[in-house]
C-alpha positions as CSV (number, residue, x, y, z in Angstrom):
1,X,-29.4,-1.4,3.0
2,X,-25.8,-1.7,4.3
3,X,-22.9,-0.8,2.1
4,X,-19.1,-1.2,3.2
5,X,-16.3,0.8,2.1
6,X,-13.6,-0.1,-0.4
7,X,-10.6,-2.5,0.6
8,X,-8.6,1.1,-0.8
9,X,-10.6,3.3,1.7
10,X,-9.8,0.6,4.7
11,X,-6.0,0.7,3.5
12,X,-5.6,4.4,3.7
13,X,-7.3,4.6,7.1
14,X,-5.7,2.4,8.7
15,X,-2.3,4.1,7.7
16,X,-3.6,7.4,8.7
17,X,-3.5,5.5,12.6
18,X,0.3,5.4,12.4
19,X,2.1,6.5,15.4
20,X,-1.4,6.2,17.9
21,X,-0.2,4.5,20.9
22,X,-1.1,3.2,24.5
23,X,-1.8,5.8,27.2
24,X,0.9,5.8,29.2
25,X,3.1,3.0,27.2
26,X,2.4,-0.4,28.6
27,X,-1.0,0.2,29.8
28,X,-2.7,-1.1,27.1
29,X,-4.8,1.8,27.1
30,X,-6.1,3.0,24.0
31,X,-9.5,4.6,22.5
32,X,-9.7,1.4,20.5
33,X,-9.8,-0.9,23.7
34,X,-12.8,1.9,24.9
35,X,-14.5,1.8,21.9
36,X,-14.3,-2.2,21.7
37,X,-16.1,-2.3,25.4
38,X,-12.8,-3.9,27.0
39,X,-9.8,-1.4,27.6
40,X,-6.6,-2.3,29.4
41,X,-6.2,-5.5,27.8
42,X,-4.0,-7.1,24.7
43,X,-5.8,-5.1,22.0
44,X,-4.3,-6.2,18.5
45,X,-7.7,-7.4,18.0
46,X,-9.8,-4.5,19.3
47,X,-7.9,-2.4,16.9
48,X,-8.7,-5.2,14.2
49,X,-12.3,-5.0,15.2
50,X,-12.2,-1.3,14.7
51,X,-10.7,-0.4,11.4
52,X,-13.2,-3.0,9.6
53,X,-16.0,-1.5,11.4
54,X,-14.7,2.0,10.4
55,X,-15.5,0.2,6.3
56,X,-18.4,-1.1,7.5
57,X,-17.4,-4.9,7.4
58,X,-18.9,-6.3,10.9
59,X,-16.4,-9.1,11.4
60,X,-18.3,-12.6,12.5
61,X,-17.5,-12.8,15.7
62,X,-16.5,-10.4,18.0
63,X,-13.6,-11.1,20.4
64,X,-10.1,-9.8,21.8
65,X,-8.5,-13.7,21.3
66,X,-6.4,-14.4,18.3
67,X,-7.4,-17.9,19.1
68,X,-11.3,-17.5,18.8
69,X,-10.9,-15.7,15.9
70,X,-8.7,-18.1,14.4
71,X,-11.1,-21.1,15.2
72,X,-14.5,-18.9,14.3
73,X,-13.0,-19.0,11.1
74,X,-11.9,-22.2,10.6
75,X,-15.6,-22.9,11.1
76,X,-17.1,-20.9,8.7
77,X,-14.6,-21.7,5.7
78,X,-12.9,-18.2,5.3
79,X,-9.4,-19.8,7.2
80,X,-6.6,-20.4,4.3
81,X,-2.9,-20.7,4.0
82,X,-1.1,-17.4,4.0
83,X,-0.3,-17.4,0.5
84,X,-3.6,-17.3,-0.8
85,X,-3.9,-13.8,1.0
86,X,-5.1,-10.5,-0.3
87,X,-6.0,-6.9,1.0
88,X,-8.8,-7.3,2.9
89,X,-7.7,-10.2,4.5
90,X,-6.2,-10.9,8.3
91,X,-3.6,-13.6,9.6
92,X,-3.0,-14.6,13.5
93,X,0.9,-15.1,14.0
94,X,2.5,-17.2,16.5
95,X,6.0,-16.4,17.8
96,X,6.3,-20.3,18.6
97,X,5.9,-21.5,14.9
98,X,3.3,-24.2,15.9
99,X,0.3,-25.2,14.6
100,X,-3.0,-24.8,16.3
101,X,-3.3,-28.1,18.2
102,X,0.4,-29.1,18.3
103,X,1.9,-29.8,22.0
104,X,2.6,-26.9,23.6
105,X,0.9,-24.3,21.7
106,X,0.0,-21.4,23.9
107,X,-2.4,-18.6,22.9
108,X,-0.7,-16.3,24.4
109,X,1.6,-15.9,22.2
110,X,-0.4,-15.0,19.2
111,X,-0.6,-11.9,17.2
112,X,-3.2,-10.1,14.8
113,X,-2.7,-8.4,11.6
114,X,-4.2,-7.3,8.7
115,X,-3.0,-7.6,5.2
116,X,-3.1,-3.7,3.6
117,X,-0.3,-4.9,0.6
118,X,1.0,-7.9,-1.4
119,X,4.0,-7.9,-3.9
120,X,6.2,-10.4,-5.2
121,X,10.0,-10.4,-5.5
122,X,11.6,-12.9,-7.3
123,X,8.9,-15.1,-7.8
124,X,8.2,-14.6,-3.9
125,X,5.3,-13.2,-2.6
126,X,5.5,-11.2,0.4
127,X,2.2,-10.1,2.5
128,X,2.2,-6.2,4.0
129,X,0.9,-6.6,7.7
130,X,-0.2,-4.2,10.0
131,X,-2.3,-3.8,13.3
132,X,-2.0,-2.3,16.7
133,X,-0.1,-3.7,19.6
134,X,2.5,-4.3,17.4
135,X,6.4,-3.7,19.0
136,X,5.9,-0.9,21.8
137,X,2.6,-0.4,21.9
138,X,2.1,1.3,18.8
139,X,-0.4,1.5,16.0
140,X,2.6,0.6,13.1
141,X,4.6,2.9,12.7
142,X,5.0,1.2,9.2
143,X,3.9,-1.8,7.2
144,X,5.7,-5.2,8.5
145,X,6.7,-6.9,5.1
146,X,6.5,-10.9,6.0
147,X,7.1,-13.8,3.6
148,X,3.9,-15.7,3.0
149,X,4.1,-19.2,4.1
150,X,6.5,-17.8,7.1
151,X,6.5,-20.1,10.2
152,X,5.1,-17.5,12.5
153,X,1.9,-17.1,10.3
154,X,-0.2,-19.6,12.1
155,X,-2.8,-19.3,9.1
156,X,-4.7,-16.4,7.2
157,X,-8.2,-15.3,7.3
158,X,-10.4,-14.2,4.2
159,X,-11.8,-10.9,5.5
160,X,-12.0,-9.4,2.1
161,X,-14.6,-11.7,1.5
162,X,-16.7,-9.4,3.5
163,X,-16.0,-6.4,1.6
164,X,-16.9,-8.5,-2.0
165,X,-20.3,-9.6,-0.6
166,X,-22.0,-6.6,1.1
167,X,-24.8,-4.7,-1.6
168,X,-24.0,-1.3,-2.0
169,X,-27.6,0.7,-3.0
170,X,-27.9,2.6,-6.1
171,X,-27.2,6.4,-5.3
172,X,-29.9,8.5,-4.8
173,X,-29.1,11.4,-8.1
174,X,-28.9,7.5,-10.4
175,X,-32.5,6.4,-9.3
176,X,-33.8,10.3,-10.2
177,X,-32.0,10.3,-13.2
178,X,-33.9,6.6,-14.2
179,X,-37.1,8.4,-13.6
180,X,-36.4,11.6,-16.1
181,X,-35.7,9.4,-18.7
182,X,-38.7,7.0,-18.6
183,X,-36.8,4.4,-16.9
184,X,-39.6,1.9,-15.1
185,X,-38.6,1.4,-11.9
186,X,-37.9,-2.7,-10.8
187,X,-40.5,-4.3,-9.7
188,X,-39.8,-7.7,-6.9
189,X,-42.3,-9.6,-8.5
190,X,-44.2,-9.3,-11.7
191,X,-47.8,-8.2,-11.8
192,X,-50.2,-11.4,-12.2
193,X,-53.1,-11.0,-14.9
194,X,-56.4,-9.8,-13.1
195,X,-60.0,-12.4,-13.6
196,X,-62.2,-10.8,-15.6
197,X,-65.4,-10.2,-13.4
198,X,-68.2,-13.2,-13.7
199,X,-70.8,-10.4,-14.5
200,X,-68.4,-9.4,-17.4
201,X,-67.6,-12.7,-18.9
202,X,-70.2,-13.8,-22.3
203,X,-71.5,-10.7,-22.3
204,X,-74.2,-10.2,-25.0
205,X,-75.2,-7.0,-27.0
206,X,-78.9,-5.6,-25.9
207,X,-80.5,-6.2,-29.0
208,X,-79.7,-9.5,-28.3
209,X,-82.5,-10.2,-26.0
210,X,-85.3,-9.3,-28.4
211,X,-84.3,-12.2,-31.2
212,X,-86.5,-14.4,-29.2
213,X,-89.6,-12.6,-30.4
214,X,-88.9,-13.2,-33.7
C-alpha cells in the first residue's frame, strides 16, 4: 500500500537542495530536468515534480508548464486563492499580474513554487516560497517570503491535500505485537453463518424408530 512522507520530511529536503544549480549556468541543465525525462528546458516544474515524488506524493498531472498545471487543477478543485495556502501546497506566479484568461497573458512568463512556511505579521500573512529555476539558475538559495494575495501569485494549488489523503500501513513490529497479545486480526467482511446440512436437520434419537412397534 502506498504511504507518503510528512509535509516536515518534504520541507527539510527540499532545503537540503539549496545552492544546486544548472550545469553550466544558463543551460538549464540539471539532474532534475534528467530525472523528469526532459533536460535543457525551463525546469521550475521538473524540480516541483521531483521533491513531491521524493515524499511520495505523485502530483496529477505530470508536465513542465505552469499553465497545465495551473488549469489541471482548476479542474479537479484543488486551485484556491493564495491566502488559503499551507505547507504542502504550490502557487504559479506571473510577473505580468494578470489573470489566467485576461488579454495579453503570456505563459511564458510564469513561475512555480512551493509553499515550505507561512507566518503572519501584523495581522498579515506571508507565504515562504521556494523552487528551482528561481533567480540564476539556482535551487533557492533561501526561502522567498511573498505576501499572500500578491499580484504576481496568479493563484495557489492545494498539494497538501495529497499528503492528508495517502494510507500509510500499520508497521510491521505493531501488527506482531497485536498478535502476542490476542489481538484478532481485522477481517474485510464478517463471516456469514454456515446451513446446517439437510441430512443434519430433525434429526431423531435411534430409539426413536422402535416406538412404532409398540
Amino acid at each position: 500500500m502506498p504511504h507518503t512522507k510528512t509535509i516536515h520530511w518534504w520541507v527539510e529536503s527540499c532545503l537540503a537542495d539549496s545552492g544546486d544549480h544548472e550545469n553550466p549556468l544558463g543551460s538549464n541543465n540539471t539532474k532534475y530536468g534528467v530525472r523528469f525525462g526532459w533536460n535543457r528546458v525551463s525546469w521550475c516544474c521538473e524540480y516541483g515534480w521531483c521533491k513531491y515524488d521524493d515524499a511520495g506524493v505523485h502530483l496529477p498531472l505530470k508536465s513542465a508548464s505552469c499553465v497545465a498545471l495551473y488549469d489541471d487543477a482548476v479542474h479537479r478543485g484543488l486551485h484556491y486563492t493564495s491566502d488559503h495556502c499551507v505547507p504542502g501546497d504550490a502557487v504559479i506566479r506571473t510577473w505580468q499580474g494578470l489573470s489566467r484568461h485576461a488579454p495579453g497573458f503570456d505563459p511564458a512568463q510564469t513561475h512555480f513554487q512551493m509553499v515550505l512556511r507561512v507566518k503572519v505579521e501584523n495581522g498579515v500573512k506571508y507565504l515562504g516560497l521556494w523552487g528551482g529555476n528561481q533567480g540564476a539558475g539556482y535551487v533557492g538559495p533561501s526561502i522567498e517570503w511573498v505576501r499572500a494575495g500578491d499580484r504576481t501569485i496568479l493563484g495557489g494549488i492545494a498539494y497538501h491535500r495529497l499528503f492528508e489523503t495517502t494510507q500509510i500501513p500499520a508497521p510491521a513490529h505493531k501488527k506482531r505485537a497485536d498478535r502476542k497479545a490476542g489481538v484478532p486480526a481485522k477481517k474485510s467482511h464478517p463471516a456469514s453463518p454456515q446451513p446446517t446440512p439437510a441430512h443434519k436437520k430433525h434429526r431423531r434419537p435411534w430409539w426413536f424408530r422402535f416406538l412404532r412397534w409398540w
